[in-house]
C-alpha positions as CSV (number, residue, x, y, z in Angstrom):
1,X,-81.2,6.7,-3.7
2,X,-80.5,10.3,-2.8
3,X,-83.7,11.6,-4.5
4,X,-86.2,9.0,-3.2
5,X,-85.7,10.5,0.5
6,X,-85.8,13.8,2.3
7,X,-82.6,13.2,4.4
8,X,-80.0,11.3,3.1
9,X,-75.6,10.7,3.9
10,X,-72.7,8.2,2.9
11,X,-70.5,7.2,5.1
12,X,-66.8,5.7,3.2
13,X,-65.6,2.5,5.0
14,X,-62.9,1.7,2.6
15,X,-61.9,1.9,-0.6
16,X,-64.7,-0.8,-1.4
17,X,-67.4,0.1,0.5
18,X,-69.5,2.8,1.9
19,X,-72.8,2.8,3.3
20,X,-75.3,4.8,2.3
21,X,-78.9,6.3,4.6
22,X,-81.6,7.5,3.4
23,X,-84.5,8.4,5.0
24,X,-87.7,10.6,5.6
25,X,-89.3,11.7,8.9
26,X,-93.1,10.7,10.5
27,X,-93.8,12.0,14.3
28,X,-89.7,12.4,15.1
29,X,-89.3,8.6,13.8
30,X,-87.2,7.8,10.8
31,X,-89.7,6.1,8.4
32,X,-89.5,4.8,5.6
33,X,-85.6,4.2,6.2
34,X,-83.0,2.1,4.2
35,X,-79.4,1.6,5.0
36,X,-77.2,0.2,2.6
37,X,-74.0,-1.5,2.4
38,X,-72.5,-0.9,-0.9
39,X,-69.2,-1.7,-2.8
40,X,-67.8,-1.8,-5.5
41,X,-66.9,-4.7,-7.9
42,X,-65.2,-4.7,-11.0
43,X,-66.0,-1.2,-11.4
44,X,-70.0,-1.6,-10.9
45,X,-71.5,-0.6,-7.8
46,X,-73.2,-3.4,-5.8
47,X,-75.9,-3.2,-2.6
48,X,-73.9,-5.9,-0.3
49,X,-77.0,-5.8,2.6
50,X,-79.6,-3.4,3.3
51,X,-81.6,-2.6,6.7
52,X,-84.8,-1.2,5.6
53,X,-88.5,-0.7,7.0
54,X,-89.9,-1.6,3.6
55,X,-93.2,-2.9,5.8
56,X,-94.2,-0.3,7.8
57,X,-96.3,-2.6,9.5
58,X,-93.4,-5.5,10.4
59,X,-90.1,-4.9,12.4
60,X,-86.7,-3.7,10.4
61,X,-84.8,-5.9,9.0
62,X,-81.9,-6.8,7.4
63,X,-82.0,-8.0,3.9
64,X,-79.1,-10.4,3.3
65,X,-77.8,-10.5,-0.3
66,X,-75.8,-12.6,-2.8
67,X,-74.0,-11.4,-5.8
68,X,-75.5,-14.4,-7.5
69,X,-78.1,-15.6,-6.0
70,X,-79.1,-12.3,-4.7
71,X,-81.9,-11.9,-2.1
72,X,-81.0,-15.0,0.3
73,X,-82.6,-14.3,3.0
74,X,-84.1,-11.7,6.2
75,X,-83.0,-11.4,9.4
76,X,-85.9,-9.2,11.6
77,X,-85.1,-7.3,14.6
78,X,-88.3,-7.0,16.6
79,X,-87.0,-5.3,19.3
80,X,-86.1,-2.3,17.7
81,X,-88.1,0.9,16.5
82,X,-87.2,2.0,13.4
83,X,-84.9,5.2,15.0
84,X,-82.7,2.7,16.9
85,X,-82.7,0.2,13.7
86,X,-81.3,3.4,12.0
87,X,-78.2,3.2,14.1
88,X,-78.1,0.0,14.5
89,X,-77.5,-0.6,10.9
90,X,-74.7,2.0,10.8
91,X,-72.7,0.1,13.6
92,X,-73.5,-3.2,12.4
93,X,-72.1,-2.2,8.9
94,X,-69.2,-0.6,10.5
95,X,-68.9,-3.6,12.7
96,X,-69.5,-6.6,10.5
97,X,-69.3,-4.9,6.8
98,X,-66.1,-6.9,5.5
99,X,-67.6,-9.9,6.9
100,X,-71.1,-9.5,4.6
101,X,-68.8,-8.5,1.8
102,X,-67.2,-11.4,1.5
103,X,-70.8,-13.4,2.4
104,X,-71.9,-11.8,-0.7
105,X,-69.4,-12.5,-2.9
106,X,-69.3,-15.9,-1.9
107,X,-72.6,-16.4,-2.7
């Protein structure tokens, strides 16, 4: 991820997980953007949920991930631009992070 966008951080949660942003900037606006909840599992490195803006011409959403099943499902956020989906994701990781993590291992 780090070489696929201009701006990019990690931010450790735990031992397990860490989310990771990238982005690149368009008029002030982050765009494209992806924020990534990762962990680790077994030893191999896992994205648990992503926020992205993969369709510049939808909302942001947040993909919602299995570690079988994988892609299970999308959760749009229309009311948000893709800078305040950028922070959004970072609290909502910090927020509810354990809780996805055990979602995706679950399923």
């Amino acid at each position: 991820m780090p070489n696929a966008y201009q701006n990019y951080f990690s931010l450790p949660l735990d031992e397990d997980l860490a989310i990771e942003v990238g982005y690149d900037m368009c008029h002030g606006r982050p765009m494209p953007f992806v924020v990534r909840l990762m962990a680790q599992v077994a030893g191999k490195k896992f994205c648990v949920s992503r926020f992205d803006s993969a369709h510049p011409d939808e909302p942001p959403h947040r993909d919602v991930l299995g570690l079988r099943e994988g892609l299970r499902g999308k959760i749009s956020h229309p009311k948000l631009d893709y800078r305040d989906a950028v922070s959004y994701a970072v609290l909502d990781f910090k927020k509810h992070g354990q809780t996805y993590f055990k979602d995706f291992l679950r399923h």
